[in-house]
KOLZA-165490 format. One record per residue: residue number from 1; x, y, z of N, C-alpha, C, O, CB in turn. Coordinates in nm, 3 decimals. Glycine has a CB too. Layout:
> nupa:nX:nY:nZ:caX:caY:caZ:cX:cY:cZ:oX:oY:oZ:cbX:cbY:cbZ
> NUM:X:Y:Z:X:Y:Z:X:Y:Z:X:Y:Z:X:Y:Z
...
% end
This chain:
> nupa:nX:nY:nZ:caX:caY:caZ:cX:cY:cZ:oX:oY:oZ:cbX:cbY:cbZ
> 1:-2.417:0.350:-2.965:-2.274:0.367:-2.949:-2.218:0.247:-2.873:-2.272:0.204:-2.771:-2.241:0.499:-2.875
> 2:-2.121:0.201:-2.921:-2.051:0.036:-2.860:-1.920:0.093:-2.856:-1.885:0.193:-2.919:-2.058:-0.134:-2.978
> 3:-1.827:0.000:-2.751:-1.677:0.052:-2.719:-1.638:-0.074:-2.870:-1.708:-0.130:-2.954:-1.593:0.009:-2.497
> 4:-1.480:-0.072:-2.837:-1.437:-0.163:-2.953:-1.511:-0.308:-2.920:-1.556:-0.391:-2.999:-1.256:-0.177:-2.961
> 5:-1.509:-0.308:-2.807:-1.557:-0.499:-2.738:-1.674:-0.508:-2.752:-1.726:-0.610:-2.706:-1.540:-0.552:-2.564
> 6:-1.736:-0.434:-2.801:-1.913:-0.412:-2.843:-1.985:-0.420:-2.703:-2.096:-0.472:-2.698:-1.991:-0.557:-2.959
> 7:-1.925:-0.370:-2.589:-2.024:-0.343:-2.484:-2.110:-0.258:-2.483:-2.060:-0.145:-2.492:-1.982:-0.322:-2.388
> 8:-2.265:-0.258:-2.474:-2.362:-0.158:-2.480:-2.327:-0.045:-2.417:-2.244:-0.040:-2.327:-2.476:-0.197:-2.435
> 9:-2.407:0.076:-2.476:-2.338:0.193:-2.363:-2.421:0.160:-2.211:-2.380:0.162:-2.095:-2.380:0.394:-2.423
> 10:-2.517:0.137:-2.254:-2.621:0.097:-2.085:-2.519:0.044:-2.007:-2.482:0.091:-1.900:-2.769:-0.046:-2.087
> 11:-2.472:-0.055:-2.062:-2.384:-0.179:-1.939:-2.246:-0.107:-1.947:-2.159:-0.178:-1.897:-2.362:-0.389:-2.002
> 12:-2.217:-0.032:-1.977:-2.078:0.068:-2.000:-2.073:0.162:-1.857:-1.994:0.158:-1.763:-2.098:0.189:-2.162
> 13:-2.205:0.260:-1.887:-2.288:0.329:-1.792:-2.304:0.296:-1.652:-2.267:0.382:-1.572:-2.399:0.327:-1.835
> 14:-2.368:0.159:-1.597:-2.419:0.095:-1.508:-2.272:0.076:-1.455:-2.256:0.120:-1.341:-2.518:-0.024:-1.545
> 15:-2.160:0.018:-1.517:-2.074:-0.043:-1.440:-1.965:0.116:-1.430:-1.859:0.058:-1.409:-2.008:-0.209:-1.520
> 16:-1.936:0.228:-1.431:-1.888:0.341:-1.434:-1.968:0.364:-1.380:-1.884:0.404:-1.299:-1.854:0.406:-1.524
> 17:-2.087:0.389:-1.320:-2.168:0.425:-1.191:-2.119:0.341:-1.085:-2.121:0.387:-0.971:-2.327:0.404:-1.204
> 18:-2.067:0.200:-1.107:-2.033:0.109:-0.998:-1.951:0.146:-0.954:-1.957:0.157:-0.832:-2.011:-0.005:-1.010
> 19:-1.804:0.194:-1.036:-1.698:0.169:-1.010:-1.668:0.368:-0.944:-1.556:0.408:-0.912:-1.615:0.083:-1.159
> 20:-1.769:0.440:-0.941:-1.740:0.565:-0.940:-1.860:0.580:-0.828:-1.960:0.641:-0.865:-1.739:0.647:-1.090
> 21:-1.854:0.527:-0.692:-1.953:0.590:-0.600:-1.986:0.745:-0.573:-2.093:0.806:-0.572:-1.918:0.545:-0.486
> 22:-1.855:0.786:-0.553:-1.838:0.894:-0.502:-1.834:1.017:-0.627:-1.831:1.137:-0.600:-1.714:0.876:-0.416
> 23:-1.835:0.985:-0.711:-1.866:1.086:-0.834:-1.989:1.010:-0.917:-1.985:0.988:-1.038:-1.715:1.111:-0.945
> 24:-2.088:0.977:-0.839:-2.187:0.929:-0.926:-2.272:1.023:-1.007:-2.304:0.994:-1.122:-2.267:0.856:-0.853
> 25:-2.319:1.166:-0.934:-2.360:1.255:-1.039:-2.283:1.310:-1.130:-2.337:1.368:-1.224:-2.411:1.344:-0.997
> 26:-2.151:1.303:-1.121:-2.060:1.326:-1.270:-2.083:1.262:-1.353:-2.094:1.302:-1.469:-1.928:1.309:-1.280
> 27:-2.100:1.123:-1.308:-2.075:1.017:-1.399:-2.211:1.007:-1.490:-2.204:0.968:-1.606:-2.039:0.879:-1.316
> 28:-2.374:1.056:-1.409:-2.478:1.057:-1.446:-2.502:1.201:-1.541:-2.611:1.236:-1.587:-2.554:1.033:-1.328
> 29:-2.418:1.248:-1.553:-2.423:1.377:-1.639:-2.368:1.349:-1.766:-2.414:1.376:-1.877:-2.347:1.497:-1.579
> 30:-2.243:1.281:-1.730:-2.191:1.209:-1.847:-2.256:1.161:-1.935:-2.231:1.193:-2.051:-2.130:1.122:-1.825
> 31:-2.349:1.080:-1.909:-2.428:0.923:-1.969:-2.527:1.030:-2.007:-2.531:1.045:-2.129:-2.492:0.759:-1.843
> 32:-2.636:1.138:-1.914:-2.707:1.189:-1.981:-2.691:1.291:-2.092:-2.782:1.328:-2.166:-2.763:1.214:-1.912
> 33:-2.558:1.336:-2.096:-2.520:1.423:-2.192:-2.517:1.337:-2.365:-2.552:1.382:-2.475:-2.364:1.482:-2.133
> 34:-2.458:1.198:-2.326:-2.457:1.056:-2.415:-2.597:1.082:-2.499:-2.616:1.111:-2.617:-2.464:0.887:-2.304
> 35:-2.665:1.066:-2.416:-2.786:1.021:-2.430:-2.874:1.110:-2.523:-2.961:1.070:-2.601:-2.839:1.006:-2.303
> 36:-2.834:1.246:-2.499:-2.911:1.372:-2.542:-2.843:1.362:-2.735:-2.879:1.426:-2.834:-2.846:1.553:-2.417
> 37:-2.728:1.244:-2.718:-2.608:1.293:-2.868:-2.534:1.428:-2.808:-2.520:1.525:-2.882:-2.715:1.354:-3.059
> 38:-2.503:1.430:-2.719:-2.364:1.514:-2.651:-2.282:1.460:-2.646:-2.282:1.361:-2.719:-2.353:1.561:-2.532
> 39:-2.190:1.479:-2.584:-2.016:1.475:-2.592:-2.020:1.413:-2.467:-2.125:1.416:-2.402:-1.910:1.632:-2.601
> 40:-1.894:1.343:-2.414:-1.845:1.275:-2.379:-1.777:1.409:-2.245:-1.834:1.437:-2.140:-1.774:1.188:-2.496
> 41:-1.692:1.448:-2.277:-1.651:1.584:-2.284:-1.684:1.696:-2.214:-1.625:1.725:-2.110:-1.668:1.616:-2.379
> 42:-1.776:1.765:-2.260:-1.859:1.891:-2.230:-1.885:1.864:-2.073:-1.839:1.956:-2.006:-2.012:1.908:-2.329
> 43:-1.952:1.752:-1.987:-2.042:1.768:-1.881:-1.915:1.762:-1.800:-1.911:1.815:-1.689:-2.174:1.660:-1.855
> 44:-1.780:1.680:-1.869:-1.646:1.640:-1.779:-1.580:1.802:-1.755:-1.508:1.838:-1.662:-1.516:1.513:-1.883
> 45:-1.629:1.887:-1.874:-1.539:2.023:-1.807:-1.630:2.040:-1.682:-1.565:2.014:-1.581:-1.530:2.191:-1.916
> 46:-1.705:2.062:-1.666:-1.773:2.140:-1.568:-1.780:2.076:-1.402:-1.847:2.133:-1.316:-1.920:2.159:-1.632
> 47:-1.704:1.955:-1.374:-1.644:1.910:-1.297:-1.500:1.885:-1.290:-1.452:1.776:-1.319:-1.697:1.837:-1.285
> 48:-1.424:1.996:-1.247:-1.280:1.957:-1.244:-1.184:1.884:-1.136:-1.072:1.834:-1.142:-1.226:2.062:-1.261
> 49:-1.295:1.903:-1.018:-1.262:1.844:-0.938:-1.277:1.659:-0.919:-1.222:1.594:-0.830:-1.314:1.921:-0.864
> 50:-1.369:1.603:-1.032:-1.387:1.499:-1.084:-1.302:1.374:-1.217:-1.267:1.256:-1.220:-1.486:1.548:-1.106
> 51:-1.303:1.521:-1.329:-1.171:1.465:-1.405:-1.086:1.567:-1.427:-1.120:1.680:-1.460:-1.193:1.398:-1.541
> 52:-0.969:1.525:-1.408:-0.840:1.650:-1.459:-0.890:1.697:-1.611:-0.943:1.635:-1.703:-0.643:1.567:-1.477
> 53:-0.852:1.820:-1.596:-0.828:1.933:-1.749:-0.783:1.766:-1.828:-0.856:1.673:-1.863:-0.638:2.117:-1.740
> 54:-0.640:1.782:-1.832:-0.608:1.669:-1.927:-0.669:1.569:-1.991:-0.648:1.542:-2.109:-0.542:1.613:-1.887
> 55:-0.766:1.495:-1.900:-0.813:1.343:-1.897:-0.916:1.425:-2.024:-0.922:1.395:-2.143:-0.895:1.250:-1.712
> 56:-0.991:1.535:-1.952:-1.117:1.580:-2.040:-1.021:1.646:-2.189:-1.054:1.596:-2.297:-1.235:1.729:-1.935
> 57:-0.965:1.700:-2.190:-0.864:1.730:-2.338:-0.883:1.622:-2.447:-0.943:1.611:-2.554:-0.684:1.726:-2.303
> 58:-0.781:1.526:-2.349:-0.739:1.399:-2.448:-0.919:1.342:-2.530:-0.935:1.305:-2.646:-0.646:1.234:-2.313
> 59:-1.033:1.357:-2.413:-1.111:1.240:-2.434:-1.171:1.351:-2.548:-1.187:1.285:-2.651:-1.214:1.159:-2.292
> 60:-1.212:1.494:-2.572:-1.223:1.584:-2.665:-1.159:1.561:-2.754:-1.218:1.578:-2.860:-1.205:1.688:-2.637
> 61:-1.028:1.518:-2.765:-0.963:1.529:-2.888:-0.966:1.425:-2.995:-0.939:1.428:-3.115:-0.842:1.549:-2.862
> 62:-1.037:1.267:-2.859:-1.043:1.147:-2.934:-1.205:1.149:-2.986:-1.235:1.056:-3.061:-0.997:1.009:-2.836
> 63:-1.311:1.246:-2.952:-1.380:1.242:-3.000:-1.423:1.328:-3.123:-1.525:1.308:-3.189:-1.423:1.230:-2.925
> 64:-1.321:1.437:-3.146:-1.347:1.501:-3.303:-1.267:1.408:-3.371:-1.288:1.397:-3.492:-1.294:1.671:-3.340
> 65:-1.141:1.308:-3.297:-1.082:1.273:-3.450:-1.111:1.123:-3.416:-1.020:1.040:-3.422:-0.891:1.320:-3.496
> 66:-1.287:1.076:-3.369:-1.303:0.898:-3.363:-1.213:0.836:-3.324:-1.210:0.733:-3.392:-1.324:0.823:-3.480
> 67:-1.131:0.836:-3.250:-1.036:0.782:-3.184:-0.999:0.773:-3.065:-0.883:0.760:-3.025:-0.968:0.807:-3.217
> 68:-1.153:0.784:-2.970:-1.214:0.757:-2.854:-1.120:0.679:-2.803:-1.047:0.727:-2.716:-1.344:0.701:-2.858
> 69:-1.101:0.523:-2.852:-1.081:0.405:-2.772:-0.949:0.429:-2.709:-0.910:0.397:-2.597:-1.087:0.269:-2.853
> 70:-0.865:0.514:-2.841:-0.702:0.497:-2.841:-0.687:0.605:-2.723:-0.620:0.588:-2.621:-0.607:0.540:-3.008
> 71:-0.749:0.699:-2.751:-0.740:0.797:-2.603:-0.756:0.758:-2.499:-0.677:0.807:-2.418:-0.819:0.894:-2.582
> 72:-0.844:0.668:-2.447:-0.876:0.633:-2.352:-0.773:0.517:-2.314:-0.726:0.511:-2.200:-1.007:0.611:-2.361
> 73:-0.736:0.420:-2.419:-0.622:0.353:-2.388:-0.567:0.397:-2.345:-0.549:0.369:-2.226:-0.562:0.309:-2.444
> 74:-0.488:0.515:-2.414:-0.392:0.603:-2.380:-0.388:0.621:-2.217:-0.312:0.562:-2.141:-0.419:0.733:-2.457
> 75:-0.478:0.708:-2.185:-0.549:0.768:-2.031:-0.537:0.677:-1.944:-0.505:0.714:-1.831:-0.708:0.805:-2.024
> 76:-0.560:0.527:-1.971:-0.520:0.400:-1.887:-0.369:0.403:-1.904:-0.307:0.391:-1.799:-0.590:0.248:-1.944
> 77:-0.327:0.411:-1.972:-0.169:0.358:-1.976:-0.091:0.448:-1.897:0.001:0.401:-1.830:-0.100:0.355:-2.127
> 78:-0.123:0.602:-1.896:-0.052:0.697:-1.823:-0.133:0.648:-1.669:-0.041:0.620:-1.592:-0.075:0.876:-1.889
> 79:-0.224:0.635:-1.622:-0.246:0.583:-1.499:-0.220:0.472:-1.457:-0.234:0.456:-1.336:-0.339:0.590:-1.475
> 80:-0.180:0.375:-1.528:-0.120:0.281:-1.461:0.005:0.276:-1.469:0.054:0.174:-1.420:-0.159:0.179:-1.484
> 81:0.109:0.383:-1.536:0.233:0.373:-1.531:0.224:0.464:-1.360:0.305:0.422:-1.277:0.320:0.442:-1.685
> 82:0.144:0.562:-1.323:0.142:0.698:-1.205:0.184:0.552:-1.090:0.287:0.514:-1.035:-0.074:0.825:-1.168
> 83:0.027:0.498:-1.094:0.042:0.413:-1.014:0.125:0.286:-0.951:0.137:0.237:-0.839:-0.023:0.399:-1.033
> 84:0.180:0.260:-1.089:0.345:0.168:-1.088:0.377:0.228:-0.984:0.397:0.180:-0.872:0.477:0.183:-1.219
> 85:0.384:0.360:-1.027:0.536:0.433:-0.967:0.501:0.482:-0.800:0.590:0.502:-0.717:0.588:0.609:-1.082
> 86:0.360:0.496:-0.772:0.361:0.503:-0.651:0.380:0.411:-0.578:0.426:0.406:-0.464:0.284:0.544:-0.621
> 87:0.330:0.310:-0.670:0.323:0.197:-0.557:0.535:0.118:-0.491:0.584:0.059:-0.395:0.194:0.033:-0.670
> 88:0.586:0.185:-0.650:0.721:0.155:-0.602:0.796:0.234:-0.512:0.885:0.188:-0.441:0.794:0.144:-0.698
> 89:0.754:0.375:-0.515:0.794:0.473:-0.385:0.737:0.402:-0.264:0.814:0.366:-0.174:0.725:0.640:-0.391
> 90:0.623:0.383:-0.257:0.576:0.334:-0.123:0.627:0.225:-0.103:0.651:0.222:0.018:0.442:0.319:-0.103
> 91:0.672:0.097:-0.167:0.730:0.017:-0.160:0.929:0.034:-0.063:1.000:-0.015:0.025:0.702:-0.013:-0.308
> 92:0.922:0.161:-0.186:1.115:0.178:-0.140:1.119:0.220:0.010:1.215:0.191:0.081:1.218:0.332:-0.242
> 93:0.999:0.295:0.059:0.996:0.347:0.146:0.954:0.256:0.282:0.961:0.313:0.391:0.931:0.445:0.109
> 94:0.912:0.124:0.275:0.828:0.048:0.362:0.939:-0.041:0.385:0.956:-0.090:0.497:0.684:-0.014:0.307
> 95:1.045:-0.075:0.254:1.144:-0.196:0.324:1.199:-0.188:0.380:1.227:-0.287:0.449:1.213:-0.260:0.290
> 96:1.299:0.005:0.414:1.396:-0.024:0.514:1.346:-0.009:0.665:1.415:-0.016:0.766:1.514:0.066:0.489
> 97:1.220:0.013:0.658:1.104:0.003:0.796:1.079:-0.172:0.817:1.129:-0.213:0.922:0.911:0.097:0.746
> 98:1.039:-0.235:0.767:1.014:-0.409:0.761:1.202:-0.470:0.829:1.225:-0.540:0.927:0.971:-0.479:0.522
> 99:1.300:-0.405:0.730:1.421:-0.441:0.774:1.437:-0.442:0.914:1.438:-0.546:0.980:1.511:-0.365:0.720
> 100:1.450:-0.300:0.976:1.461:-0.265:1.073:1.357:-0.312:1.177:1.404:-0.320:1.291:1.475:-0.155:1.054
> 101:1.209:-0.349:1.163:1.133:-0.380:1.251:1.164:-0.578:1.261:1.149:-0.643:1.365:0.975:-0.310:1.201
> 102:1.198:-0.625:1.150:1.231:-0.763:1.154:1.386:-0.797:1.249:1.403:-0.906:1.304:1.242:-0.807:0.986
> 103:1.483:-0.694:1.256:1.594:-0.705:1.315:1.579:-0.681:1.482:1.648:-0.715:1.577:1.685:-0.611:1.245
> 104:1.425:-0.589:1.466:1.416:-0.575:1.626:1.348:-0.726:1.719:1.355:-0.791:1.824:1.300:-0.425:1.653
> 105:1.304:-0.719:1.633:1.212:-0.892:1.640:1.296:-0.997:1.666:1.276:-1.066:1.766:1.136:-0.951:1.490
> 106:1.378:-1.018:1.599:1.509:-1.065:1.612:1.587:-1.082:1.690:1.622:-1.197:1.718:1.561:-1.029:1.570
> 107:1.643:-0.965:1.754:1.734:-0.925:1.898:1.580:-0.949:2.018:1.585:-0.946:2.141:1.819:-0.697:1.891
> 108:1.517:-0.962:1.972:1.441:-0.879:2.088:1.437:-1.067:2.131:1.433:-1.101:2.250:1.252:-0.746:2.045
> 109:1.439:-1.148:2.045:1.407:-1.325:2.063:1.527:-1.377:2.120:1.527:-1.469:2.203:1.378:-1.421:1.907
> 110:1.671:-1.297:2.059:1.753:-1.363:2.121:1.842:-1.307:2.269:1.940:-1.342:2.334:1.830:-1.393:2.016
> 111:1.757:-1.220:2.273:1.828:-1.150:2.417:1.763:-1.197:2.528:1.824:-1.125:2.606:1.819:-0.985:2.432
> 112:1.694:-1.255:2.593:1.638:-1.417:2.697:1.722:-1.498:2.651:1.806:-1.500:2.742:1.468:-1.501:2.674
> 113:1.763:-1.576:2.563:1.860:-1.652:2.543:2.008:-1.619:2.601:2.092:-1.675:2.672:1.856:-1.664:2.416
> 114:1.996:-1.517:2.543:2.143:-1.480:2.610:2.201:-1.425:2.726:2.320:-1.411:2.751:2.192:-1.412:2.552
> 115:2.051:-1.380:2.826:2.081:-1.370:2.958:2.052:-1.540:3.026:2.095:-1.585:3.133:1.979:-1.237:3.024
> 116:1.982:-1.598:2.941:1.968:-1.763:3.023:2.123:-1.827:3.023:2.176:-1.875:3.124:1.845:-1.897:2.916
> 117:2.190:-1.820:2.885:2.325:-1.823:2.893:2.416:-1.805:3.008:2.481:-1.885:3.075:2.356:-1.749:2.819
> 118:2.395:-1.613:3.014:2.492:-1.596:3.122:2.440:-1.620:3.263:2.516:-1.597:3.356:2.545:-1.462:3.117
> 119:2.300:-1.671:3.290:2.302:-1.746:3.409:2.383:-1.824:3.465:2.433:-1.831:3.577:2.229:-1.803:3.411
> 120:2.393:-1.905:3.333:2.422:-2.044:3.332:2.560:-2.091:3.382:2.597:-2.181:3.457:2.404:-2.089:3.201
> 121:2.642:-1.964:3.288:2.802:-1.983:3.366:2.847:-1.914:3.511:2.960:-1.933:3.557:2.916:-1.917:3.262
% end
């Protein structure tokens, strides 16, 4: 079994063990389920706390109708739109904090100046 880019499943395997420390026996159930000519699928229900219902749906549905890759495209595309979007909440939420901490920075530089000032007169 090869993805579209003809990566072996071994080196498919190895690097989804890399990238998945913390769910490494999911991930090793996975590959051995592969291995047996199982599903992709099947070992992902039985950890839900590993992949969402959904993720395991879609990847079921791309494997009765061979259309693995596009699902999984798919599955990337909805996670990196999630993540857009968090990262732009966290974003909206951090500038008017930066604003406000840069304005204190600010006053905070020119207020010695401005008591050296009123020394002065």
């Amino acid at each position: 079994m090869s993805t579209p880019e003809a990566l072996p499943t071994e080196a498919a395997d190895d690097f989804w063990g890399m990238t998945l420390p913390p769910r490494a026996s999911e991930a090793q159930g996975v590959y051995e389920s592969v291995q047996r000519g199982g599903t992709i699928a099947e070992p992902m229900k039985s950890a839900p706390e590993a992949f969402p219902p959904v993720v395991v749906q879609m990847i079921a549905v791309g494997e009765e109708t061979g259309g693995l890759d596009s699902m999984l495209s798919k599955i990337a595309d909805f996670y990196e739109d999630e993540v857009a979007a968090a990262v732009k909440a966290l974003t909206s939420i951090i500038e008017p904090i930066m604003i406000v901490l840069v304005g204190v920075i600010v006053i905070s530089m020119y207020m010695p100046m401005f008591k050296v000032y009123d020394q002065i007169k």
